[in-house]
SERO-4910 file (N, C-alpha, C, O; in steps of 0.05 Angstrom, whole numbers):
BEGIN
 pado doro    nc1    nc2    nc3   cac1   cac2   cac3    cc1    cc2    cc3    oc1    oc2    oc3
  Unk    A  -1292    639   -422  -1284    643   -450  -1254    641   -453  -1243    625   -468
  Unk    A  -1238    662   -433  -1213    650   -428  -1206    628   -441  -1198    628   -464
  Unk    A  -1209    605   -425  -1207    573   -412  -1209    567   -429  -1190    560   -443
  Unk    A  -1238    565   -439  -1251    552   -465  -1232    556   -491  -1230    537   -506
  Unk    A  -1218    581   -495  -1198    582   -519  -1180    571   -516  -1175    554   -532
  Unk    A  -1164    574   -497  -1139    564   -488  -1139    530   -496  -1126    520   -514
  Unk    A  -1160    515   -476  -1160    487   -476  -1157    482   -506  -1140    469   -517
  Unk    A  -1175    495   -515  -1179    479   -543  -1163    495   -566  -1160    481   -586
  Unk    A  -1152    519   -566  -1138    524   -591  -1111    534   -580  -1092    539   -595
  Unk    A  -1111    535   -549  -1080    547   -542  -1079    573   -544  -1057    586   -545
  Unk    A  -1106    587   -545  -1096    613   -544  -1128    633   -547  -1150    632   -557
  Unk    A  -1114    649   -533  -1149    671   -527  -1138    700   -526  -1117    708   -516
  Unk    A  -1155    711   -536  -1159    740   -544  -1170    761   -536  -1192    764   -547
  Unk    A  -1166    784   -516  -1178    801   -503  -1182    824   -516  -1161    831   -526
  Unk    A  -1201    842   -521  -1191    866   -530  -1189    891   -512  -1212    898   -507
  Unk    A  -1173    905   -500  -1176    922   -476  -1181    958   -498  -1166    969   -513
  Unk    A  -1214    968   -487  -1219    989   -496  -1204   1005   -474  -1199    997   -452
  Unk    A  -1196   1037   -487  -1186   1056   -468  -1200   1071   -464  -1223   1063   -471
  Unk    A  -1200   1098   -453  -1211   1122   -458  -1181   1146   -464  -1157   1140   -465
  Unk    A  -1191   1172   -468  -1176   1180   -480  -1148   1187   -460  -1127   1196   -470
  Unk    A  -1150   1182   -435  -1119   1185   -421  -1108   1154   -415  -1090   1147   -400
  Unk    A  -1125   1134   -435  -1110   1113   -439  -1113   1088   -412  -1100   1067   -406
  Unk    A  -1135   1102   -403  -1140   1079   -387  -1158   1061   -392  -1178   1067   -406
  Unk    A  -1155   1037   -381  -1174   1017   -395  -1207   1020   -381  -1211   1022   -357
  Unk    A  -1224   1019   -398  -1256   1029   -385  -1267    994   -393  -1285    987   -377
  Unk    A  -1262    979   -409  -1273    958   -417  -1258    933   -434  -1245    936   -454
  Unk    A  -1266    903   -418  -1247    890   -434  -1277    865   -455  -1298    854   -449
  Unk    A  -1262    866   -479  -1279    852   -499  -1266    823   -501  -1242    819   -503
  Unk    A  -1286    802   -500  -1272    783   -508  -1276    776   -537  -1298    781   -548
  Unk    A  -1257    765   -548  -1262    766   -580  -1260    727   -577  -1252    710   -561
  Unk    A  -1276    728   -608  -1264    696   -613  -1242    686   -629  -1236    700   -649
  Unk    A  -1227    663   -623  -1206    660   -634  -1203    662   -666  -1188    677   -678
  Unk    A  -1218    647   -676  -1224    648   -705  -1221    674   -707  -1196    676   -709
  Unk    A  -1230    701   -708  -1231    716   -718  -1208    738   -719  -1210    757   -735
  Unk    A  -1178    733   -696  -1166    739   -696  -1140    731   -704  -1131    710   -695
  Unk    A  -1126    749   -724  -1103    740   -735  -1091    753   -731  -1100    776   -727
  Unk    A  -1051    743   -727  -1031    746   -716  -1014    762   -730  -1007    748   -749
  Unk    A  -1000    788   -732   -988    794   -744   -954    816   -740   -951    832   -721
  Unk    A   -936    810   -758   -906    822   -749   -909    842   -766   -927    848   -782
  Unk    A   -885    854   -758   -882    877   -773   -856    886   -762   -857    882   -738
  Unk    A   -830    898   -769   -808    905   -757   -814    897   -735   -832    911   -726
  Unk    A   -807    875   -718   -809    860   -688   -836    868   -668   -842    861   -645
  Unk    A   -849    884   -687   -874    887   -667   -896    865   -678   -896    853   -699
  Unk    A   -918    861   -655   -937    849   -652   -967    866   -661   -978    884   -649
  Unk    A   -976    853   -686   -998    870   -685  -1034    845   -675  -1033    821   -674
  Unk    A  -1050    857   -672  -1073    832   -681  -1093    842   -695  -1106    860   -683
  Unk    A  -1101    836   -719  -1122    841   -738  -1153    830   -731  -1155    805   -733
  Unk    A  -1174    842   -724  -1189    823   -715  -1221    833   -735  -1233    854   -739
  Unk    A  -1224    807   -741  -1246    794   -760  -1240    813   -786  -1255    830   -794
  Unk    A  -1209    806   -799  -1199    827   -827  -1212    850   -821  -1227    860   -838
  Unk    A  -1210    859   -800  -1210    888   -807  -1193    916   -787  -1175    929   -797
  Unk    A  -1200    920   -764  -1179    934   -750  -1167    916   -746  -1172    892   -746
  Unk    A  -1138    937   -738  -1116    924   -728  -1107    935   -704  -1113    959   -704
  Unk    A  -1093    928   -681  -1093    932   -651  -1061    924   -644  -1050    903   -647
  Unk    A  -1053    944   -634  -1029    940   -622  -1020    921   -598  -1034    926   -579
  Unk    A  -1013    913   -595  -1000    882   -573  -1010    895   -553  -1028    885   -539
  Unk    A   -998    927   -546  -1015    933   -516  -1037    939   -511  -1039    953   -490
  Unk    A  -1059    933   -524  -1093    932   -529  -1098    904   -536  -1117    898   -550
  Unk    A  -1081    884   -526  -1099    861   -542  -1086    846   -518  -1062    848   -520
  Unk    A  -1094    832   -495  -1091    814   -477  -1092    785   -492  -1113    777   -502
  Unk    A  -1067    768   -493  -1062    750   -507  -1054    740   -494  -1032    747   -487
  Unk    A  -1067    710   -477  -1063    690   -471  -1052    664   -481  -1071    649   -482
  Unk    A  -1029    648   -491  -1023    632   -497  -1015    608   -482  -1007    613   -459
  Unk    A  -1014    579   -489  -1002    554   -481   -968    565   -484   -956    586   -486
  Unk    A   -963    528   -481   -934    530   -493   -937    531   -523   -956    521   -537
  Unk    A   -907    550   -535   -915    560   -560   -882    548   -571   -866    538   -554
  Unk    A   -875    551   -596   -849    545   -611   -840    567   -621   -819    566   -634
  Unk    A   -854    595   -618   -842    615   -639   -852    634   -621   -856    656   -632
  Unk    A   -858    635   -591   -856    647   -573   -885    671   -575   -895    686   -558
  Unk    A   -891    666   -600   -921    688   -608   -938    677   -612   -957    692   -611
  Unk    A   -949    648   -618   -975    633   -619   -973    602   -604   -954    588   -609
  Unk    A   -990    594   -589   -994    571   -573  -1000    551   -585  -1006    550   -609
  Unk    A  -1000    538   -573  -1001    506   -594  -1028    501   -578  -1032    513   -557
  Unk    A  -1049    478   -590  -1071    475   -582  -1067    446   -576  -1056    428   -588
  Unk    A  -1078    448   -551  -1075    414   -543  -1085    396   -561  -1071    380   -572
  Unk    A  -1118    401   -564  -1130    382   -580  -1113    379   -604  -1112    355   -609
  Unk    A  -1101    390   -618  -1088    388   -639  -1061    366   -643  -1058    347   -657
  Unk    A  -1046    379   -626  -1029    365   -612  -1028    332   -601  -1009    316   -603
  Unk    A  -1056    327   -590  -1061    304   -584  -1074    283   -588  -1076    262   -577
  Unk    A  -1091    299   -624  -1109    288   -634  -1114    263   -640  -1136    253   -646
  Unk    A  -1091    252   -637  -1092    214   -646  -1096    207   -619  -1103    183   -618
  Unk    A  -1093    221   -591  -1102    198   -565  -1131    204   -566  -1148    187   -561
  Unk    A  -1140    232   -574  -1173    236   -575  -1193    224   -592  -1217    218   -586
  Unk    A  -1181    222   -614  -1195    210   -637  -1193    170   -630  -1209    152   -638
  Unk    A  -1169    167   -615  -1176    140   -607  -1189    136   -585  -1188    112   -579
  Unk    A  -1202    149   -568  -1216    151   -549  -1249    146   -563  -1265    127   -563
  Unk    A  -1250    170   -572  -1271    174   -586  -1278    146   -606  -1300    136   -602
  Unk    A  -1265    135   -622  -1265    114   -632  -1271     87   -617  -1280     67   -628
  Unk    A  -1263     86   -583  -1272     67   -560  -1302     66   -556  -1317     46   -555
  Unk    A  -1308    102   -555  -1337    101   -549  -1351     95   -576  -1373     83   -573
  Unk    A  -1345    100   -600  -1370     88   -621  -1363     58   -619  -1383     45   -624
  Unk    A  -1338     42   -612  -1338     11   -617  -1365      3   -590  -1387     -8   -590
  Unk    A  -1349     17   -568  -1372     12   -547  -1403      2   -555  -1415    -19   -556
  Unk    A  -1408     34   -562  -1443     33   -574  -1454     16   -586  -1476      6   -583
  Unk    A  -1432     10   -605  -1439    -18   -629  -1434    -35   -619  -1445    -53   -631
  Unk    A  -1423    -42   -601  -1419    -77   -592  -1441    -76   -573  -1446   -100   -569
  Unk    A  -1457    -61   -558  -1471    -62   -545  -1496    -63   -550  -1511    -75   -535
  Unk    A  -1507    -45   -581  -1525    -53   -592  -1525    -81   -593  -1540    -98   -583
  Unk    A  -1506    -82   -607  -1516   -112   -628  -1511   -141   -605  -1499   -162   -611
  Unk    A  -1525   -133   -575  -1520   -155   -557  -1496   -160   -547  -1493   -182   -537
  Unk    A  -1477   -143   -547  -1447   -157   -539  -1449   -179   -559  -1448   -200   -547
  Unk    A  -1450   -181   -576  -1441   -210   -594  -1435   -200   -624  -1453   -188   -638
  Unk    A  -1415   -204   -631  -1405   -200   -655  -1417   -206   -685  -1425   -190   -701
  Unk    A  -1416   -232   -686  -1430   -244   -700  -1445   -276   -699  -1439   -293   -683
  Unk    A  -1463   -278   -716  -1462   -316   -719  -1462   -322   -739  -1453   -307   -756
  Unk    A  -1474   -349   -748  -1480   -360   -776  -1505   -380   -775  -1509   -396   -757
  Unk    A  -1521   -374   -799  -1538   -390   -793  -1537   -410   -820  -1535   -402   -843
  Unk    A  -1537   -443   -809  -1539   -454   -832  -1567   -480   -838  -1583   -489   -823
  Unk    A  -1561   -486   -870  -1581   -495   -878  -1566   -513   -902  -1544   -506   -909
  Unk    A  -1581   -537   -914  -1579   -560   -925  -1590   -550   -952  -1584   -554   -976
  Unk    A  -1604   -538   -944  -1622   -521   -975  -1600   -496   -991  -1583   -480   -983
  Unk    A  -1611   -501  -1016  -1592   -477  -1023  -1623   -464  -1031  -1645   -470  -1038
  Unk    A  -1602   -436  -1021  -1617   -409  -1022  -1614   -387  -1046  -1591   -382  -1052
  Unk    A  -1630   -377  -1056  -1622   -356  -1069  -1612   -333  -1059  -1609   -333  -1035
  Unk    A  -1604   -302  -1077  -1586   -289  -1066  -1611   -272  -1051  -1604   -263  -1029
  Unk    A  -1634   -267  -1057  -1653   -248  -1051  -1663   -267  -1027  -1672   -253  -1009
  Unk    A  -1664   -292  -1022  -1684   -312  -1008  -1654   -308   -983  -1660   -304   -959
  Unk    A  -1635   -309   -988  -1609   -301   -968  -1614   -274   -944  -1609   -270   -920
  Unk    A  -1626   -259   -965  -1623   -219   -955  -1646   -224   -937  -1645   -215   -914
  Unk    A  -1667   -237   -944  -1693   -240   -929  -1697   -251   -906  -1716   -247   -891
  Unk    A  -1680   -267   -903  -1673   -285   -892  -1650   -263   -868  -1658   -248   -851
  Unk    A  -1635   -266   -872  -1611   -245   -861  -1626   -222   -847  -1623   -221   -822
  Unk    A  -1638   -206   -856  -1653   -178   -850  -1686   -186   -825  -1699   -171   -810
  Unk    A  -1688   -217   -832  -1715   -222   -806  -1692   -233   -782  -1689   -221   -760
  Unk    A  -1683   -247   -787  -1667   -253   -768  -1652   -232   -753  -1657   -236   -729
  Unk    A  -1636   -211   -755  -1628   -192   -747  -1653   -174   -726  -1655   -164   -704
  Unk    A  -1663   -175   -744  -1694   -154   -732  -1701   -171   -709  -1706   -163   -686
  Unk    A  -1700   -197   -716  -1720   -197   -680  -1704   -215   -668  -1717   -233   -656
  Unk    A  -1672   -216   -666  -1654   -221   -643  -1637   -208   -642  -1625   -211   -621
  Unk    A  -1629   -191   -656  -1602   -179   -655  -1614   -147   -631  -1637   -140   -628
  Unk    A  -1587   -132   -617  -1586   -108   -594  -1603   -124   -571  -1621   -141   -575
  Unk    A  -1594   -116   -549  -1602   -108   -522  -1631   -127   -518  -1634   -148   -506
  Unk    A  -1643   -115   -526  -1673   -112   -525  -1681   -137   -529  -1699   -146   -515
  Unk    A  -1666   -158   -553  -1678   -185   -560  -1650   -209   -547  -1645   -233   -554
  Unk    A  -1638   -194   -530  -1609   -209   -528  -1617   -242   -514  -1606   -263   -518
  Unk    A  -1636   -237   -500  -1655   -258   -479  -1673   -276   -497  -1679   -298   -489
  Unk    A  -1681   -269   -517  -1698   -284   -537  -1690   -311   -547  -1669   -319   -557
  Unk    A  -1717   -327   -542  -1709   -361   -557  -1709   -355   -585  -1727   -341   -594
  Unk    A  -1687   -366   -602  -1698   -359   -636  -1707   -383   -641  -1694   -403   -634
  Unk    A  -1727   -384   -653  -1743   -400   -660  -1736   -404   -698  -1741   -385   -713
  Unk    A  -1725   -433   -709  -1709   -435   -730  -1728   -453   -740  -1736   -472   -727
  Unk    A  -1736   -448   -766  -1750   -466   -796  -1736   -474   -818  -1715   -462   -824
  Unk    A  -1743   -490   -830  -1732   -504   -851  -1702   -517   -847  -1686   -519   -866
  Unk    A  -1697   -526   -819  -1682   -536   -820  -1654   -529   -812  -1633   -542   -810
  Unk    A  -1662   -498   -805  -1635   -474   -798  -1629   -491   -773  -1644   -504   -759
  Unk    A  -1597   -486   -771  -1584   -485   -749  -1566   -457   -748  -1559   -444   -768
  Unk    A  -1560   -452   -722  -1552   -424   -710  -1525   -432   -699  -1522   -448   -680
  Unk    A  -1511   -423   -708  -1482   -427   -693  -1462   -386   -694  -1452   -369   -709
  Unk    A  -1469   -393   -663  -1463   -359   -671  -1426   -360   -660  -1420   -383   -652
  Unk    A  -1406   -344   -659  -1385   -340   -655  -1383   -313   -631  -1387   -289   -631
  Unk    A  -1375   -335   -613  -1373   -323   -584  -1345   -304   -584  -1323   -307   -595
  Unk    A  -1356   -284   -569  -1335   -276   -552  -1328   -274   -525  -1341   -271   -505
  Unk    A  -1296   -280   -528  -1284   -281   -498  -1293   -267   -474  -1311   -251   -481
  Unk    A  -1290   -265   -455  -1281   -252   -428  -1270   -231   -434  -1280   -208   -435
  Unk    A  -1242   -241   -440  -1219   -221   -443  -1231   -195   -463  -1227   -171   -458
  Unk    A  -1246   -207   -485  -1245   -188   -511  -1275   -170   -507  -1279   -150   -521
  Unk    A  -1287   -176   -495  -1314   -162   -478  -1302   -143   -463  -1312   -121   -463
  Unk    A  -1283   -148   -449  -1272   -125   -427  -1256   -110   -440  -1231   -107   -440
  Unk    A  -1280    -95   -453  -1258    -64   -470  -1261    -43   -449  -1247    -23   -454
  Unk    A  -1277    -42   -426  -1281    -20   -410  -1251    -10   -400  -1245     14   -397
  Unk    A  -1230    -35   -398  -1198    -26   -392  -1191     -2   -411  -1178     18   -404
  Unk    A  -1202     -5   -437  -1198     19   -456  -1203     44   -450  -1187     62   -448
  Unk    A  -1234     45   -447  -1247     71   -433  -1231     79   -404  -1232    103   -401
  Unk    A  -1219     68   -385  -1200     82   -367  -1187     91   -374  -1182    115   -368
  Unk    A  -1173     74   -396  -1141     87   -419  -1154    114   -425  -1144    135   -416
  Unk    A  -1175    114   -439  -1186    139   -457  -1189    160   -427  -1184    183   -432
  Unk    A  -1196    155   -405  -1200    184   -396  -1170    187   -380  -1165    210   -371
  Unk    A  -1150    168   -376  -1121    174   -365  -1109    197   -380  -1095    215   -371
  Unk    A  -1120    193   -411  -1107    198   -434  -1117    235   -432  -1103    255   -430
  Unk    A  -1132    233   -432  -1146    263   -427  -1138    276   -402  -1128    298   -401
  Unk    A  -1142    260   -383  -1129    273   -351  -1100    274   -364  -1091    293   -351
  Unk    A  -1084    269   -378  -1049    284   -383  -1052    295   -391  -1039    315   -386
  Unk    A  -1073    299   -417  -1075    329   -433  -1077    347   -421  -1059    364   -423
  Unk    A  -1101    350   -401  -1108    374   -400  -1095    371   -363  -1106    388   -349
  Unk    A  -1080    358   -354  -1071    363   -329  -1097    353   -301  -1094    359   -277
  Unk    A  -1109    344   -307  -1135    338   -294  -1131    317   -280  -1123    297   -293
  Unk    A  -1134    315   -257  -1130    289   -240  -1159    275   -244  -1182    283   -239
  Unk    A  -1146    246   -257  -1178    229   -257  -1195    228   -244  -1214    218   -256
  Unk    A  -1199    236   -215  -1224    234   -200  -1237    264   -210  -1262    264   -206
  Unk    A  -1229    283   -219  -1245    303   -230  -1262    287   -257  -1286    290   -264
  Unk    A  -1248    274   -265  -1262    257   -292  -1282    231   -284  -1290    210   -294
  Unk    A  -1282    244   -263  -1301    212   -239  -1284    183   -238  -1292    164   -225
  Unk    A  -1265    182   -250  -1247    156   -245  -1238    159   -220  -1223    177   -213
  Unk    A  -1249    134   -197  -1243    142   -166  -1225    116   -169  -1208    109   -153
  Unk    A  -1230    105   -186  -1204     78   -183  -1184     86   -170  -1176     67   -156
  Unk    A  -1169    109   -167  -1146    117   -164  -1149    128   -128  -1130    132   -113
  Unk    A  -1179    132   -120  -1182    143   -103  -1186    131    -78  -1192    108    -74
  Unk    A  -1181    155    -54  -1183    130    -31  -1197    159    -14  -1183    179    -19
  Unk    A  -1217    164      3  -1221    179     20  -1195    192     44  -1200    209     61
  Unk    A  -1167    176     39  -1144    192     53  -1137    211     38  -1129    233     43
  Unk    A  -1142    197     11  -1124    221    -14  -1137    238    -29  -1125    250    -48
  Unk    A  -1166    243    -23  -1181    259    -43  -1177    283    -41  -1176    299    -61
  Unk    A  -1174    291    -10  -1168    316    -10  -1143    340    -14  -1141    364    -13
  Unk    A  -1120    312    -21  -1095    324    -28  -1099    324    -56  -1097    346    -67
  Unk    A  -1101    311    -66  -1104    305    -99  -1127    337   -109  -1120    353   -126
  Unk    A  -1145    340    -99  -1154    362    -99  -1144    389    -98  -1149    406   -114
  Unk    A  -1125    392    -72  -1100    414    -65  -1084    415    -94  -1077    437   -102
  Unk    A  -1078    388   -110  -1052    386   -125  -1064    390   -153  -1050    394   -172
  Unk    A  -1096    389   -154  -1110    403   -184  -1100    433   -178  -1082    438   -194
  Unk    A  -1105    454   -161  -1103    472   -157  -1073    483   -153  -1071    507   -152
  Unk    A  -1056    471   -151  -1026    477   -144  -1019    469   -175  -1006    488   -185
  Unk    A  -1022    447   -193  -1015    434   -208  -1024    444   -242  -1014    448   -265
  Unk    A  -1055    445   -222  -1062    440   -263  -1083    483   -266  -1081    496   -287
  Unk    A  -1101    495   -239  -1097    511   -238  -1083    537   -237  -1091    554   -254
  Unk    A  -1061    543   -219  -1032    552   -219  -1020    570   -250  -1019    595   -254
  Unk    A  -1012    546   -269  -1000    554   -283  -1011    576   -307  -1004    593   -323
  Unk    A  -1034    562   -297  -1060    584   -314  -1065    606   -310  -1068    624   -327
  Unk    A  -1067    608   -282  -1079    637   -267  -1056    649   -271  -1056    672   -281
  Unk    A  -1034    639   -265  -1001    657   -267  -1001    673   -296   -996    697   -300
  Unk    A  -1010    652   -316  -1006    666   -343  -1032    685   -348  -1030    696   -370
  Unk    A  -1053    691   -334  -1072    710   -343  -1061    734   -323  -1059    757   -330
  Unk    A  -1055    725   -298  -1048    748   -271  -1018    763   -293  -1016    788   -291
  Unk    A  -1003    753   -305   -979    768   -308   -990    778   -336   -984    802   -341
  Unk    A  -1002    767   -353  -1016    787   -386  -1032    818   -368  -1029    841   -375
  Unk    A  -1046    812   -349  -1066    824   -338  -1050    847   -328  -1055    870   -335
  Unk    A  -1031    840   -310  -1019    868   -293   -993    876   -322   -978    895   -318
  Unk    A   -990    862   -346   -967    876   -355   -983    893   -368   -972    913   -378
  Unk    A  -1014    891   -370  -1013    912   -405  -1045    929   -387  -1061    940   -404
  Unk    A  -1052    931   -365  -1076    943   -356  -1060    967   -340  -1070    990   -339
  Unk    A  -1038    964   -329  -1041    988   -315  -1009    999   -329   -994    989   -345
  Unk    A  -1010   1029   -311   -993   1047   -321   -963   1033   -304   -960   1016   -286
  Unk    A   -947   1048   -319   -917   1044   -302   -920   1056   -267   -912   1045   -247
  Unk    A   -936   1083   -269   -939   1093   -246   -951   1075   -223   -944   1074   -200
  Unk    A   -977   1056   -240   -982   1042   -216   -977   1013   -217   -991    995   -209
  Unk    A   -949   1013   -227   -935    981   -213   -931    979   -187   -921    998   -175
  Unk    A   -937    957   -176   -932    955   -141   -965    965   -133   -975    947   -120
  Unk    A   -980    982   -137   -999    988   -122  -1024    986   -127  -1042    989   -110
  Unk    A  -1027    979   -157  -1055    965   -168  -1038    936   -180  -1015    932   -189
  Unk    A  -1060    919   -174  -1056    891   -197  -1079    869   -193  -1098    871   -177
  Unk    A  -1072    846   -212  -1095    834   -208  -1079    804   -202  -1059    796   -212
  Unk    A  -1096    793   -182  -1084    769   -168  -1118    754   -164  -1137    767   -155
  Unk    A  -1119    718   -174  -1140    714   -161  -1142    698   -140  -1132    676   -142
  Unk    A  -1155    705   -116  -1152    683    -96  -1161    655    -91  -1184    653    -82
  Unk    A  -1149    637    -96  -1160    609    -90  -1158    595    -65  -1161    571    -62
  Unk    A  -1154    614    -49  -1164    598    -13  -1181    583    -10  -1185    562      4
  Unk    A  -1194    599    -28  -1224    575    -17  -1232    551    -33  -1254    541    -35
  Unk    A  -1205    544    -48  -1203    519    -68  -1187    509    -47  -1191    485    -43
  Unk    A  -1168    521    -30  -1155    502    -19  -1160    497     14  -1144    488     30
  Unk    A  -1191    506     18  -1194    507     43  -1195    468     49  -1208    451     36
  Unk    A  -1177    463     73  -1180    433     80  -1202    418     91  -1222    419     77
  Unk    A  -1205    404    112  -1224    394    136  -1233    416    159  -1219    432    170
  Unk    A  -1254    411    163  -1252    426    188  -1230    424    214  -1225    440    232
  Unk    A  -1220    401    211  -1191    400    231  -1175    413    226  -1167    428    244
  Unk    A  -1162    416    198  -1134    418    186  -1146    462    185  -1132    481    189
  Unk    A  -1166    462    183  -1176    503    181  -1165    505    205  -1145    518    209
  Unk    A  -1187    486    234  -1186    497    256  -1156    509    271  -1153    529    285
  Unk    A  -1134    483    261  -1110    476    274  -1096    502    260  -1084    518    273
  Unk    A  -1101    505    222  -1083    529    213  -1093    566    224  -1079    586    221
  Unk    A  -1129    562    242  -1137    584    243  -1123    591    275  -1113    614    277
  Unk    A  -1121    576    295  -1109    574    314  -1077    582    307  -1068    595    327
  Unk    A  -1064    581    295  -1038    587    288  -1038    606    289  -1026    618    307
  Unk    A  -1055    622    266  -1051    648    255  -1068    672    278  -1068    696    277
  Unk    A  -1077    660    292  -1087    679    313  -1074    676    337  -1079    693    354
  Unk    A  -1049    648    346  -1039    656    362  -1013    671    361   -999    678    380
  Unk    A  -1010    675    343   -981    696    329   -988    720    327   -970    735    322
  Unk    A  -1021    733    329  -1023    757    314  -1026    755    285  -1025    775    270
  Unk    A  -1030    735    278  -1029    745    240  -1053    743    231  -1056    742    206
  Unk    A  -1073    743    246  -1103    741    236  -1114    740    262  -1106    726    281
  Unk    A  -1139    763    263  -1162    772    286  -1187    750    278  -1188    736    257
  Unk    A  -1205    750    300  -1223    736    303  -1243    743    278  -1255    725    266
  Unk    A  -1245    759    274  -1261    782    248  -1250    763    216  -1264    751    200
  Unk    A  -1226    765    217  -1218    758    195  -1219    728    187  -1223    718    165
  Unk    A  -1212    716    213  -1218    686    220  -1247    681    205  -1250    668    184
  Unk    A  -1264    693    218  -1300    698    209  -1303    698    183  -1315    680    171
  Unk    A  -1291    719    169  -1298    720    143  -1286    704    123  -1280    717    103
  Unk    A  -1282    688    123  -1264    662    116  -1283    636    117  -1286    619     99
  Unk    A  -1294    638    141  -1319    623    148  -1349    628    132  -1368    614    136
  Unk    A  -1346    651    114  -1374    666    114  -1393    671    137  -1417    669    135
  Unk    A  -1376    682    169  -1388    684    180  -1392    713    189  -1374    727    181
  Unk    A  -1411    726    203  -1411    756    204  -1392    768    229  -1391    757    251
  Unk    A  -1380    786    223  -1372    804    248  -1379    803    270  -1403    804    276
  Unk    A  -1358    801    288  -1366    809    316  -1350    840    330  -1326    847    328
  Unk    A  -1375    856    346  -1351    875    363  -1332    864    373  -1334    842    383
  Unk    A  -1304    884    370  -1282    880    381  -1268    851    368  -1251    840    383
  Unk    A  -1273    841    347  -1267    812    338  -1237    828    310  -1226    812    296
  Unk    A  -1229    858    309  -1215    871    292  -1187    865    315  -1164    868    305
  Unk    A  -1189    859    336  -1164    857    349  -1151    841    343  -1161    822    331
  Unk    A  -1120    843    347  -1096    827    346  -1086    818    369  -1083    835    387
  Unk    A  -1078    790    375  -1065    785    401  -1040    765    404  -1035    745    391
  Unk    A  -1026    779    426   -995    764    428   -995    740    446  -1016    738    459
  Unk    A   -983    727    449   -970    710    475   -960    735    494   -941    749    485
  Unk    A   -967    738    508   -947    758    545   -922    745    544   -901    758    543
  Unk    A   -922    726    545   -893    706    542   -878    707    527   -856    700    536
  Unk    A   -879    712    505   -853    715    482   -846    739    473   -863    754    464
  Unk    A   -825    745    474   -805    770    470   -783    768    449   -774    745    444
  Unk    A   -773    794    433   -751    795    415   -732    777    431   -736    768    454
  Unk    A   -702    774    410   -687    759    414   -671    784    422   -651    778    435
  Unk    A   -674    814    417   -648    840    418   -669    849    451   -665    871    462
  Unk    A   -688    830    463   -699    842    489   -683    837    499   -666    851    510
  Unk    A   -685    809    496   -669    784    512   -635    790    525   -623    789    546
  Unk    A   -629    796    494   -608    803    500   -599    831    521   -583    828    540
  Unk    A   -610    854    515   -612    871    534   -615    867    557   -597    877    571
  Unk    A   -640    848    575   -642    838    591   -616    830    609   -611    838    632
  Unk    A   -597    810    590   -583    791    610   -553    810    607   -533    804    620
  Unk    A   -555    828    593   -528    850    592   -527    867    623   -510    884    628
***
């Protein structure tokens, strides 16, 4: 719900219930529509669906980038002429594809026709050659008709270059690296897995930062800054190959900075006795040993 507001209007609405020593027991998500923005001598209030009104520190307010530092700008809005031309790719698509990849033709005749003997004429012909389905069909011509239809190019058939444009266009909006949008053009099995790392460093990141810092400024007390907060972990968005784990799990267990136990649960694997231990190199010592030593 978050996400879903944000992407599309730039901005999402929490409502945090208290209890009476003011701690938070429950958070509501509201919808954007229904919440309006309001000042008052430099305070922040939010009115939600015209009726209560909620002080800034009960209302978890997530925003984009904003111009007036209190309401976010909505991408779609913002970008509406690359979406609406996108969108406009896929209905030309549909229609050129119906009607056979072929634009148009003409059919002519020696006879003159009336305007009704024209439409009749026009409306059978369409029906049983025109889309997909009749694209393969001999037309079979009376009275003399000849068919001269008006081809299209190579070049002007290959609108699919468009449809790449249209999802490039969207991967900058919303920060999305094209192979999340299935465009692997760009992709190579050396680079999928960094490009992956760089959704999460890149286009994740900035997001989680702005819910992690709304979240710890307005949920807990002054007393418990430093010792409660909310952080989410994406390790396991950025877990690599089984080489690149093995080589970083080997690190961290030959330093001491991670036990076999903890190694495990990383793995989703279960506990072992004695796997809570920590272990050194015998061989490496302070630099103030050392020194003592050779004094």
């Amino acid at each position: 719900k978050i996400m879903l507001d944000l992407l599309c209007n730039g901005n999402s609405f929490i409502r945090i219930v208290r209890n009476e020593s003011a701690t938070p027991i429950e958070l509501l998500c509201l919808n954007y529509d229904d919440v309006q923005i309001l000042t008052q001598n430099n305070y922040l209030y939010y009115q939600v669906d015209k009726g209560d009104t909620y002080d800034s520190a009960d209302i978890l307010h997530f925003k984009l980038i904003t111009q007036d530092g209190i309401t976010g700008l909505s991408p779609i809005t913002q970008n509406a002429a690359a979406i609406n031309w996108g969108m406009d790719v896929e209905e030309f698509g549909r229609k050129f594809f119906t009607n056979g990849a072929s634009m148009s033709g003409v059919l002519e005749t020696a006879r003159s026709l009336s305007t009704e003997a024209l439409d009749r004429l026009r409306n059978s012909f369409s029906e049983s050659y025109s889309g997909l389905k009749n694209s393969s069909k001999t037309a079979v011509l009376e009275e003399g008709l000849t068919f001269k239809p008006i081809s299209v190019s190579a070049e002007q058939a290959q609108f699919l270059a468009s449809r790449t444009f249209s999802i490039e266009e969207v991967s900058r909006i919303f920060n999305v690296p094209p192979h999340l949008l299935k465009d692997l053009s760009r992709s190579s099995f050396n680079n999928i897995e960094q490009q992956g790392a760089e959704f999460v460093i890149y286009s994740l990141m900035p997001y989680i930062s702005k819910i992690e810092e709304e979240f710890n400024l307005k949920l807990y007390k002054k007393s418990e800054l430093g010792k409660a907060f909310v952080e989410f972990n994406v390790m396991g968005l950025l877990r690599g190959s089984v080489n690149d784990r093995s080589n970083f799990y080997k690190s961290m267990f030959g330093i001491g900075v991670m036990s076999i136990n903890e190694i495990r649960r990383k793995e989703n694997m279960n506990a072992i006795e004695g796997g809570d231990e920590h272990f050194m190199p015998l061989n490496m010592t302070t630099l103030k040993n050392i020194e003592n030593a050779s004094s």
